[in-house]
N, C-alpha and C positions, 0 to 999 in steps of 0.2 A: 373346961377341957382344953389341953394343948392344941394349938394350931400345928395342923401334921403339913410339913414341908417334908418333898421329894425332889431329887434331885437327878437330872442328865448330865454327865459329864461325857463330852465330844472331844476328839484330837487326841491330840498329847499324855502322855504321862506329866508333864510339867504341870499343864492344866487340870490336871485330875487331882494333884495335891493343895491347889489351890483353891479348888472345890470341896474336898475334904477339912480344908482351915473354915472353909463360910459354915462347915454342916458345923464344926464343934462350936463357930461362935452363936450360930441359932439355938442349937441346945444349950449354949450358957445363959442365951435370953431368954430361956422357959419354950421354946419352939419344939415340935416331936419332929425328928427327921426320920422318914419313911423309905423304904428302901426301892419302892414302886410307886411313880408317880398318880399311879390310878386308885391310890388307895390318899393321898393328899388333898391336901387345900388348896394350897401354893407350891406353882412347878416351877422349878427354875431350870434353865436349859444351859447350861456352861458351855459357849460355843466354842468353836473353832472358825478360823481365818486363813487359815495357810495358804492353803490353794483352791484352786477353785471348785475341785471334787469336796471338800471338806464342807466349803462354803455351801454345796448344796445342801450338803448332808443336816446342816445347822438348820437350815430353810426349812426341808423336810421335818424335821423334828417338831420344830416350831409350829407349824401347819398342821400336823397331830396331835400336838397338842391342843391348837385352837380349835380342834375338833369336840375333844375332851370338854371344852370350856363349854363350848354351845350345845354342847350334851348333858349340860349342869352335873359330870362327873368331877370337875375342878372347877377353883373361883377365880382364880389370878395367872396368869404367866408373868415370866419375871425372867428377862433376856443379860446374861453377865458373859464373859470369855473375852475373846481374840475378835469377834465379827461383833461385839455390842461397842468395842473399845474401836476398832478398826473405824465401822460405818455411825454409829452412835445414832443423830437425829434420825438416818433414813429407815434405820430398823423400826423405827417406833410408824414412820410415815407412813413404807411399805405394809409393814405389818399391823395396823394399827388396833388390832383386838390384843395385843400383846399389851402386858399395865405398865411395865417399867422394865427397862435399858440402861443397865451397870455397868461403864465400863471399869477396867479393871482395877484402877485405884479406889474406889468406892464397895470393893470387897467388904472392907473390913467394916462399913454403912451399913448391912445385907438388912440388919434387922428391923431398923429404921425404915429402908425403903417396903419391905412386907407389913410392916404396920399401916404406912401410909396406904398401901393400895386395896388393903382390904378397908380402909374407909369410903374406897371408890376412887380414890385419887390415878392421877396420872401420875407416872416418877421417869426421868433422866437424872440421871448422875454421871457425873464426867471428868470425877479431882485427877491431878496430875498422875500418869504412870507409878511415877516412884513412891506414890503412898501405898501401894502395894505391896502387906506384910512378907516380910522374908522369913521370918520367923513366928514362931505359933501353934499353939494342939491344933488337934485336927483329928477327925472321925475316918479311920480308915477303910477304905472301900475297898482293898485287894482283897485276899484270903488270908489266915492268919500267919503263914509262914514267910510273906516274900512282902513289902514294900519298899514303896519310893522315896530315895533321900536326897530332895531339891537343895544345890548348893550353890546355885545362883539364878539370879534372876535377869533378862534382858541380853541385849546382846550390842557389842561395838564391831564384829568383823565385817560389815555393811556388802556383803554380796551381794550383786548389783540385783540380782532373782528376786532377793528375798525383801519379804514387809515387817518380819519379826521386830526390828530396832524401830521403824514406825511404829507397831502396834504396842510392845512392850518395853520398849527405851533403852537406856543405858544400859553395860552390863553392870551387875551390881554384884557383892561376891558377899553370901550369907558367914556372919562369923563363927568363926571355925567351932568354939567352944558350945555354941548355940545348935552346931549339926553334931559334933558328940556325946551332948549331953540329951539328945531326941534319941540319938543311936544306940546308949545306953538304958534309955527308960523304955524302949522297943524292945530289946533284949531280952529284958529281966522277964518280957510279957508274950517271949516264945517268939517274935520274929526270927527266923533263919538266915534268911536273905536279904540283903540291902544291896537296892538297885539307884547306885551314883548318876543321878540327873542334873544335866543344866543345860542351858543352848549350846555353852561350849564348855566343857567341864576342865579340859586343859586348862583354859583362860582362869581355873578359882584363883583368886588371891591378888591375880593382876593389879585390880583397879585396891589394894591394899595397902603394896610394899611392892609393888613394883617387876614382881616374880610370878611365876605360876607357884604357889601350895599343893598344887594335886599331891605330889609325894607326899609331903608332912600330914597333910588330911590322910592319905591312904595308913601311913604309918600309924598315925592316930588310932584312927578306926579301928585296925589291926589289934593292937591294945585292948580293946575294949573286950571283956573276959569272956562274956556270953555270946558276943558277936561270932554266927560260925563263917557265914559266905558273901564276901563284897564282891558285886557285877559294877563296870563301871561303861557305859556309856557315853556318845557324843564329844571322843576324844579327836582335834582337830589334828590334822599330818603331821604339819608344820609346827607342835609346839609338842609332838611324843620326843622328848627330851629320854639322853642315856638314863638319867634319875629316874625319870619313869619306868622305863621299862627296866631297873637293878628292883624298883619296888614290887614292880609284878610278878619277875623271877624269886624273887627272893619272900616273899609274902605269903605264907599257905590259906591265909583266909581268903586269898584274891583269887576269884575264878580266872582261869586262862582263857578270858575270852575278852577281846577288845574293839569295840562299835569304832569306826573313823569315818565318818560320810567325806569321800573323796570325791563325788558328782562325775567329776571327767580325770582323764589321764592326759588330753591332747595339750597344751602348753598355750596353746592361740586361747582355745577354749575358757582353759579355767583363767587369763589375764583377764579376758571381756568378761567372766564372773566373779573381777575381784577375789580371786582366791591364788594361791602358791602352789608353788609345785609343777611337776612334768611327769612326765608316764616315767624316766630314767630314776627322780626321787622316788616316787612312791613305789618303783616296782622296789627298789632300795630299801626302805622301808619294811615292806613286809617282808623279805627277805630276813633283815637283820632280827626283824621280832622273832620272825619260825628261828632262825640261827639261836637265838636269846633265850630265849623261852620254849622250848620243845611242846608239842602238842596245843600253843596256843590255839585259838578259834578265832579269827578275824572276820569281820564285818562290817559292810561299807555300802554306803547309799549312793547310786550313781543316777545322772540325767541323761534324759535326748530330748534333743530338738530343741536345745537353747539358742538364740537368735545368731545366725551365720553359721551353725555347723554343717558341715558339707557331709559329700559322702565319703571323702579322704577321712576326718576327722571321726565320722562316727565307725567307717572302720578300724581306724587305733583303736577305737575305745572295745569294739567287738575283740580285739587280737589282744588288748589287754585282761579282759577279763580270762580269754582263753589262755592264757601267759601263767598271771598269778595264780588263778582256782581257787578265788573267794570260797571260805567257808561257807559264809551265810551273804544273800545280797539280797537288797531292796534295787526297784529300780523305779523312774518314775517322768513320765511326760514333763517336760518343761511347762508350766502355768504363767500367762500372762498375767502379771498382778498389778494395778495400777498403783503409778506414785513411784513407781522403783526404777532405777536406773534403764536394765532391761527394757522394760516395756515400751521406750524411748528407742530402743535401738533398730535398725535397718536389718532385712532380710530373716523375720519372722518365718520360721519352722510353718509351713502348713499342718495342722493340727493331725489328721491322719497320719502323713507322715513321722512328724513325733509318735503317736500313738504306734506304728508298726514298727518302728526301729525301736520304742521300750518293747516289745511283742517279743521283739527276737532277740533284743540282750535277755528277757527271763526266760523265754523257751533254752537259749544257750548255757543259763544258769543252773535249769531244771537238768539237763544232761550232765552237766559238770556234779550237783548233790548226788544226780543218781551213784555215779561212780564213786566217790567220799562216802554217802553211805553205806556201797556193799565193801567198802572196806573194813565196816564194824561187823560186821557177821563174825561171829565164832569169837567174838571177844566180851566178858561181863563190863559193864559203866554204872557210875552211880545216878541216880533217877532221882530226881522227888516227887514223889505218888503226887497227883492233885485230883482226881477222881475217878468214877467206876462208871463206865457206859453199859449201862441194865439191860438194855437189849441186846448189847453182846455177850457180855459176862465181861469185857476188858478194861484191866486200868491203865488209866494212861497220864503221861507226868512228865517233865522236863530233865532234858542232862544238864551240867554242867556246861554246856557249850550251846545251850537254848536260853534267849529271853522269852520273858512271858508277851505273848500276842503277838510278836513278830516273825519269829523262831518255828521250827518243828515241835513234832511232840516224838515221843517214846509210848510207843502200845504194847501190853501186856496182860499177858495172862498168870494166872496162879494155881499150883497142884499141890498148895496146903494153906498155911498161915496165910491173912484175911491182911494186908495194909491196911492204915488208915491215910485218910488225905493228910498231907504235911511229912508224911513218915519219907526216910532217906534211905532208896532201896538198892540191891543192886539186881541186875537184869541181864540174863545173858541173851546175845541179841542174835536171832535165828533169819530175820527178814529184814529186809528194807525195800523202802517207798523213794520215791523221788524226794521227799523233805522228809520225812518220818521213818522212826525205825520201830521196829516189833520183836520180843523177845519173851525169854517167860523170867517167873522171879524166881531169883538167888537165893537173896537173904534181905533180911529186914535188919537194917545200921543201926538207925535213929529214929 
């Protein structure tokens, strides 16, 4: 009987593809991958590192599982991601009912190291970063309409915040033919959606020929016969070139919606976070996209309380959000990370304080969607159904101007014809929520 492996994927979409490559190499080495850890042998926990909220999140996980273990429900833990690659020896010291500690070069090892541990063995593994496949099958874990198309891996823009390039290395740019020829074999097998990842997606091709590729990739894609909807994510300010945005205008497979994690707008600000740009560029910026592109959807990841912002500073950034009227925003406490420039620096944010000034750029955010949403009232939008809540009777499903997990949803009701999850519907939209809207259904497209 096959050994049933289950598997936790934490953090990221990046991460979650990369745990999707480990489930297909287990079932090519005769392993059963399970889709509920409680119903497995061997649990592998794909962690996260980012920040410190994440960091717990991995802990916790872990710690339920070793729950699981001494409950003779599972035999093995088996610790890979961002926090096995990050902390490595300590994970196994700290946690030491855990069996083995992958970091992230040693992915493509997985099968190896679960043999050894159900002999009883102890496992660390620890090969260099960059032996961590770029390319590769992989068991997808979305739904069957929408996945993730990682197109590079690592990251060089060294933000003085971040531990990414510690934890995951150089940037590295997956070849082109290698992401359309997954793009194509996705296709043919009813994916709808291809959602464009990487830490900095602007940056594909750089470390190649010297240029970004994001256009020729998007062109590419576009191409691709059965491909209906490209989402593109984690596009950096400072390199959305005019080619860019003619490819976005110009593109009908390209949703009009574009992620740019901008963190601040103040100029003092983002120089001590090693990033470009001024509240003058980037109000510029989105400006010239809305001008460009009519009804794009913008979205941007902003910070508080990174080391020395004042209350001057973090009012820009409050008067900035009020300015632009982000589509969609994340917002997020500065995290102290060791090892990173930052963490070095004088005049550390008191931690509530971050915590109440992110408080009130989202409360500020929340009144800004309110208004954006009751603008859709009385207008129909295209939806993709992704399920039915039984005890309401309502389905609910994303627009075109929604990512999955981050985003709103779209709730709805129906006074005939039954959608299926996946189906592409339209919605005319009667209510709106502070992030979500509610409508009943049109028509069924697709």
């Amino acid at each position: 009987m096959a050994v049933k492996v289950g598997m936790v994927s934490l953090g990221c979409s990046k991460n979650r593809v990369d745990g999707e490559m480990m489930l297909y190499t287990l079932k090519e080495k005769g392993f059963e991958p399970v889709k509920d850890v409680v119903y497995s042998d061997v649990a592998i926990v794909n962690t996260c590192g980012f920040i410190e909220d994440a960091k717990q999140e991995s802990i916790d996980e872990i710690l339920e599982l070793v729950r699981l273990k001494k409950e003779g429900v599972i035999r093995a833990i088996i610790v890979t991601g961002c926090l096995a690659e990050r902390y490595q020896s300590e994970v196994m010291k700290e946690l030491y009912e855990v069996d083995a500690v992958v970091g992230i070069g040693g992915n493509k090892e997985i099968a190896g190291v679960i043999n050894e541990v159900l002999e009883k063995k102890k496992v660390e593994l620890y090969p260099p970063k960059n032996e961590l496949p770029l390319c590769g099958e992989r068991i997808r874990s979305t739904p069957f309409y929408y996945t993730y198309l990682k197109i590079a891996e690592g990251c060089d823009n060294n933000c003085t915040y971040c531990a990414i390039p510690l934890i995951r290395g150089h940037f590295r740019s997956r070849p082109m033919d290698d992401i359309i020829r997954e793009a194509e074999e996705l296709s043919e097998k009813g994916v709808k959606e291809f959602i464009v990842i990487a830490q900095d997606t602007s940056r594909y091709g750089e470390d190649l020929c010297g240029k970004s590729l994001l256009p020729e990739l998007l062109r590419n894609l576009c191409a691709v016969e059965k491909l209906q909807y490209i989402r593109v994510l984690y596009c950096y300010p400072e390199r959305i070139t005019d080619e860019l945005i003619e490819v976005f205008r110009t593109e009908p497979k390209i949703l009009k919606y574009i992620d740019i994690p901008m963190q601040h707008c103040n100029s003092g600000v983002l120089k001590r976070m090693n990033r470009k740009g001024s509240r003058q560029s980037l109000t510029a910026l989105v400006k010239k996209l809305r001008d460009t592109i009519p009804g794009i959807v913008i979205r941007t990841t902003l910070m508080t309380g990174f080391p020395g912002e004042t209350e001057e500073e973090f009012t820009e950034l409050s008067e900035f959000v009020e300015e632009v009227q982000f589509d969609r925003m994340g917002c997020f406490a500065y995290s102290l990370e060791e090892d990173t420039p930052a963490a070095k620096m004088k005049d550390q944010i008191d931690e509530d304080v971050k915590r109440h000034r992110q408080e009130m750029i989202m409360q500020q955010q929340g009144r800004i969607m309110t208004e954006i949403n009751r603008k859709y009232i009385g207008k129909t939008i295209g939806v993709i159904c992704e399920g039915l809540d039984r005890h309401s009777g309502c389905y609910f499903g994303r627009s075109a101007g929604d990512a999955p997990e981050v985003d709103g949803k779209v709730l709805f009701i129906t006074k005939g014809k039954k959608p299926r999850i996946g189906d592409v519907v339209r919605v005319a939209i009667t209510d709106s929520l502070e992030y979500d809207l509610m409508g009943i259904l049109n028509d069924i497209t697709q």
